[in-house]
Structures are given as structure tokens and as C-alpha cells.
C-alpha positions in Angstrom: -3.2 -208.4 40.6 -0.7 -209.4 37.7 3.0 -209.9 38.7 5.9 -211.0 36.2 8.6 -213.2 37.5 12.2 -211.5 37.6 15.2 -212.5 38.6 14.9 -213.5 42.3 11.3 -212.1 42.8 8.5 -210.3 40.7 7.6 -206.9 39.3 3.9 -206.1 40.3 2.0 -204.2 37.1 -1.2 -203.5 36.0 -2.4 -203.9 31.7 -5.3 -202.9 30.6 -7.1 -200.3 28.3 -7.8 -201.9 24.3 -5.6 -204.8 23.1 -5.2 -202.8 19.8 -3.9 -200.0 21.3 -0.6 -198.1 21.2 1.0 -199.3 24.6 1.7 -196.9 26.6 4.5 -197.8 30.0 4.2 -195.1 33.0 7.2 -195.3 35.9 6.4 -194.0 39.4 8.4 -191.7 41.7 10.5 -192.4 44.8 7.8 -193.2 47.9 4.9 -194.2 45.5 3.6 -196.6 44.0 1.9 -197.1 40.4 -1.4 -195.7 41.8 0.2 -192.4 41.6 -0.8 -192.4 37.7 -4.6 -192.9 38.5 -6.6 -189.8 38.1 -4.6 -189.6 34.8 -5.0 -193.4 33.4 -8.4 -193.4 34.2 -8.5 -190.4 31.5 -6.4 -192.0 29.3 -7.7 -196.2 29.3 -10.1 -196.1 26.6 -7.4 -195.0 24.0 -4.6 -196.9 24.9 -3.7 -200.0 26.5 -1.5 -198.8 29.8 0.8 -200.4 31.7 1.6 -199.2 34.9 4.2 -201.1 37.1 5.3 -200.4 40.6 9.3 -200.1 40.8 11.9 -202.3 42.4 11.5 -201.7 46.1 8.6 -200.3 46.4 4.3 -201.2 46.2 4.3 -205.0 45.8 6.8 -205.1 43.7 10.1 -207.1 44.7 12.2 -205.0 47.4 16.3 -206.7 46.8 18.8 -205.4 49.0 20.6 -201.8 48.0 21.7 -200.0 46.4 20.6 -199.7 43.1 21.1 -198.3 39.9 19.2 -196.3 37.2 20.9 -198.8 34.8 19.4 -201.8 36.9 16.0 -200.2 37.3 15.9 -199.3 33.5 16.8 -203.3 33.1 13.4 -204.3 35.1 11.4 -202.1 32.5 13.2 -204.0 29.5 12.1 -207.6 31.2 8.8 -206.6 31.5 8.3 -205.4 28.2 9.3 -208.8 27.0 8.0 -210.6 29.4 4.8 -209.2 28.0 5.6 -210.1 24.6 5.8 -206.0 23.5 7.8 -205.2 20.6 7.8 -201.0 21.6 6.1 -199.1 23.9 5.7 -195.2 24.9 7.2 -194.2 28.2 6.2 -191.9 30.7 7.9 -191.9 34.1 8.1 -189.2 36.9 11.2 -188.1 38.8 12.9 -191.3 39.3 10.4 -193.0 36.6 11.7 -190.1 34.7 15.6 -190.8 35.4 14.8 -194.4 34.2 12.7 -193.0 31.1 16.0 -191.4 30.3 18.2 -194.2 30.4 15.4 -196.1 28.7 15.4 -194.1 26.0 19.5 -193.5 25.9 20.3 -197.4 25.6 17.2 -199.6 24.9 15.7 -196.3 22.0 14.2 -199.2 19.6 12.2 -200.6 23.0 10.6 -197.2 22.5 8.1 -195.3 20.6 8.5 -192.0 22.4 9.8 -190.9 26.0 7.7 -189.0 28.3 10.0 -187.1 31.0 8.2 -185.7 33.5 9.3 -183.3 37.1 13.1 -184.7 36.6 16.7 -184.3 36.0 19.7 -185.5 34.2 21.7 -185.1 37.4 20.9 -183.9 41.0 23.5 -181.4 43.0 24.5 -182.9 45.8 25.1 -186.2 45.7 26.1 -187.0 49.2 22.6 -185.9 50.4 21.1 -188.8 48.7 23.5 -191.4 50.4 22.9 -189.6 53.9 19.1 -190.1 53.1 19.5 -194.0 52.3 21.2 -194.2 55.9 18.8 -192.0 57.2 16.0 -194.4 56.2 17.6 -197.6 56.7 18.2 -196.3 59.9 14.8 -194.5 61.3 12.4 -195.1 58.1 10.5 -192.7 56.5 8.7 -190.9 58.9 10.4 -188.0 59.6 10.7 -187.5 55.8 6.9 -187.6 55.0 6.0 -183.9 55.8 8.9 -182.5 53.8 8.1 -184.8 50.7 4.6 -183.9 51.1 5.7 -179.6 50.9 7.9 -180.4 47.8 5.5 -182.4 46.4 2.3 -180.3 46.2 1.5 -176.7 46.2 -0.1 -175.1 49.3 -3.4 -174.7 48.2 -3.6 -178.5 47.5 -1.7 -179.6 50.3 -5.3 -180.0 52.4 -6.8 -182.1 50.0 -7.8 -185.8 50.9 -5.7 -186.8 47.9 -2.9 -185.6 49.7 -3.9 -187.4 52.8 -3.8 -190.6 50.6 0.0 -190.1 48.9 1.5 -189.5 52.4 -0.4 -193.4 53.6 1.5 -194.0 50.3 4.9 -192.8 51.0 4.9 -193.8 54.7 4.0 -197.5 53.4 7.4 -197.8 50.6 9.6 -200.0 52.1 12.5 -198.7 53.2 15.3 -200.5 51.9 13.7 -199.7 48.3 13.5 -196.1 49.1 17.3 -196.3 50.1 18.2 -198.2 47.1 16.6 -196.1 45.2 18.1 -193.0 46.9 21.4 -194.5 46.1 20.6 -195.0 42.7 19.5 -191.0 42.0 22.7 -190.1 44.4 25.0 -192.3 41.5 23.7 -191.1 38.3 24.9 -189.2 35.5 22.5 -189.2 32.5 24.1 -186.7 30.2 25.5 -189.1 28.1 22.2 -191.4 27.9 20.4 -188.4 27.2 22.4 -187.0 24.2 22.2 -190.7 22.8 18.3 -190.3 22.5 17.0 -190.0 19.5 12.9 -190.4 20.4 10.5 -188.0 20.1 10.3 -186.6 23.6 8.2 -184.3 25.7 9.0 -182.7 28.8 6.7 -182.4 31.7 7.2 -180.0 34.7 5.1 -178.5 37.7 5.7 -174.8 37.6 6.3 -174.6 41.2 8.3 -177.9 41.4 11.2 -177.4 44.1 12.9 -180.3 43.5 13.3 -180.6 40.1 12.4 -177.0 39.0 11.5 -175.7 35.5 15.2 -174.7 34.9 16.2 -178.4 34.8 13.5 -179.6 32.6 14.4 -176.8 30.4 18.1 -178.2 30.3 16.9 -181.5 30.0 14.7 -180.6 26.4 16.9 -178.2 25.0 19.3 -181.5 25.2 17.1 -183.3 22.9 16.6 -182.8 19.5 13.2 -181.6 18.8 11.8 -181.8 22.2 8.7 -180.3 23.5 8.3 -178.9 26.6 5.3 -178.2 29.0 5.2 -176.5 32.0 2.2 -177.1 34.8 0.7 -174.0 36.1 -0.2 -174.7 40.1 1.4 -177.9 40.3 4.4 -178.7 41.9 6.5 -182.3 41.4 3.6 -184.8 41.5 1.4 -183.0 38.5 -0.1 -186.3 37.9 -1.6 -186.3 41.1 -2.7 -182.3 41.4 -3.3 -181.7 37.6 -4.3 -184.6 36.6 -6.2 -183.0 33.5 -3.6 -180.7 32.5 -1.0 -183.8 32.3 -3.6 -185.8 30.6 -3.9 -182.9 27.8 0.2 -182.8 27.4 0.0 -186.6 26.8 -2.7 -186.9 25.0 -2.0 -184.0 22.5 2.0 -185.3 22.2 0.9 -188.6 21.2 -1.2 -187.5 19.0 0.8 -186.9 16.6 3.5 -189.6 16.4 
């Protein structure tokens, strides 16, 4: 296990993959961890050195008192990438990994070789659900959320699968004061203005039958960037790392192909 000192407690990671390498950074979602990006690093290790890092408040990384910000969560990715001693990095991040990409890529661009953006938004309708859910957790934790995360998350047909069993131990293991931060910081943001400051290559990433960020947003989201490329998931919904793990490997693979 590697963990980097920050602040007033660490950041838990995982490097590996060829020290030659382009680096490549991957952000997890709300209610996982960094092991949600395994089916797809394993595809991915022998051509780049990949650095996978559970966020602030959730798998072993540090969980601080709420509530948080995507500015503050973007912030942990910058100390890591010098506590590492990286000059730049490409970033892929999923949902809220994805919010973070975005301001990532908005304010800290020369940190940055390309941004990855997958199954996410520059702004979520209704803010005051995602303040009711931080209470809701704080309050109860997560249980009575895990069914309805796991129906938004994966499509029907995959919904039986093992894998799923193992994403719900997952999600009902997150802390709960870092999912509420965390809610808080998605319930707070406004990433407009980051994203029209980007000026990365970027590719956009999206299940097909995502729910919860659904295809329209993530056509938004690239038409708002110069030159972006978008791919959409067939028979995925908002974890297409975890149930199309090949066709996510492909999108990568082939986009960083050619920078």
C-alpha cells in the first residue's frame, strides 16, 4: 500500500505500470474506491505507468470533516502529483472524478496532458437534493441508498453479476462523512466557467443508458470544448469502467494514441 502525506492525513494511491511511461491519473466516483478502475488498468499497465488514488473521504484515503469542494478535491490531485515528483499527467476521472477532472483541467491545464471525462456533468439540477442526501447519510449511512446506486449504476442485464455484488460491499464500506462531503461538494459546483477555461485535448466518456448523468449532458459537456471527442457506451450505464471495461479500455487507449 503507498500513501502520500497531506495536510492533516494521507491520500492512499496505487503507481505502477513502466517508469518510462506516459502517466496516466484515474479519479473514482462517489461510494468507490480506486478499485473501481481495475478490469480497465489491468488492460492498460503494460503501456503506461497508472496512478490510481482513492479520494478524500473515501477507501483508505483520509476522511476530514465536511463539506467539501470540487476546488479542494481538485487541490489533493495537484499535491499528489508533486508529491510524486510529476511534471504532467493524463487524467481520467468518473462522475465526481470527472467533476474534479474538469476543474483540473480548467485551473491547473499545464499539470495536464489531456483530460479524460467520463459519465459526468458540469452542473447537476437540483442542488438541494445533494445537501438532503449529506444529512441523509450523516444521519442513517448509506444503506438505504445502496439498491438505488446500484439501479443507476449498472444496466439490468448486469445488475446479477458477482461484480455487482462486489461494488455494492464497496459502496456500503465509503465512509460516510466522505460521501456527505463529497455530496456537498457536487450539490455546490458550477463548472461552466472551468470548463470553457480548458484548453486540453479532451475526450468524453458516457454509458448509453446512464440515468444519472445521461448522454445529453456529456454531449453539452464536449460540445463545450474545443475539439473534443465524444464516446458513447452501448449497454453500459454510469460505471462503464466496471461493465464495459473493454469498450472503455479501447476509448482510452485509441484517444491517447494520438497525442
Amino acid at each position: 500500500m503507498q500513501f502520500l502525506q497531506h495536510g492533516n492525513g494521507v491520500i492512499h494511491y496505487s503507481l505502477e505500470g513502466p517508469t518510462d511511461a506516459p502517466v496516466l491519473m484515474f479519479a473514482n466516483s462517489l461510494g468507490t474506491d480506486f478499485r473501481m478502475w481495475d478490469a480497465v488498468a489491468e488492460r492498460l499497465r503494460d503501456r503506461y505507468r497508472l496512478l490510481r488514488y482513492d479520494m478524500r473521504g473515501h477507501g483508505l484515503t483520509s476522511v476530514p470533516d465536511g463539506p467539501y469542494t470540487i476546488a479542494g478535491l481538485a487541490e489533493d490531485c495537484v499535491a499528489l502529483i508533486d508529491g510524486l515528483g510529476l511534471d504532467r499527467v493524463h487524467f481520467c476521472g468518473l462522475s465526481i472524478g470527472g467533476m474534479v477532472g474538469q476543474h483540473l483541467a480548467g485551473t491547473h491545464g499545464d499539470r495536464l496532458h489531456s483530460v479524460i471525462l467520463c459519465d459526468t456533468t458540469m452542473r447537476m439540477p437540483e442542488p438541494s437534493m445533494w445537501t438532503e442526501r449529506a444529512a441523509q447519510v450523516r444521519s442513517e449511512g448509506l444503506d438505504g441508498l445502496v439498491d438505488g446506486a446500484m439501479e443507476r449504476w449498472f444496466t439490468p442485464a448486469f445488475r446479477t453479476s458477482t461484480t455487482v455484488a462486489g461494488i455494492r460491499n464497496m459502496f456500503l464500506r465509503t465512509p460516510a462523512e466522505g460521501y456527505a462531503g463529497c455530496c456537498e461538494a457536487i450539490g455546490t459546483m458550477d463548472l461552466e466557467p472551468m470548463v470553457d477555461a480548458i484548453d486540453r485535448p479532451a475526450l468524453v466518456i458516457v454509458g448509453a443508458d446512464d440515468p444519472g448523468t445521461p448522454v445529453p449532458a456529456a454531449e453539452a459537456l464536449a460540445e463545450r470544448i474545443e475539439g473534443a471527442r465524444l464516446e458513447v457506451v452501448p449497454e453500459a450505464a454510469h460505471l462503464p469502467p466496471v461493465e464495459r471495461p473493454e469498450a472503455v479500455t479501447d476509448a482510452v487507449a485509441g484517444f491517447l494514441g494520438q497525442r
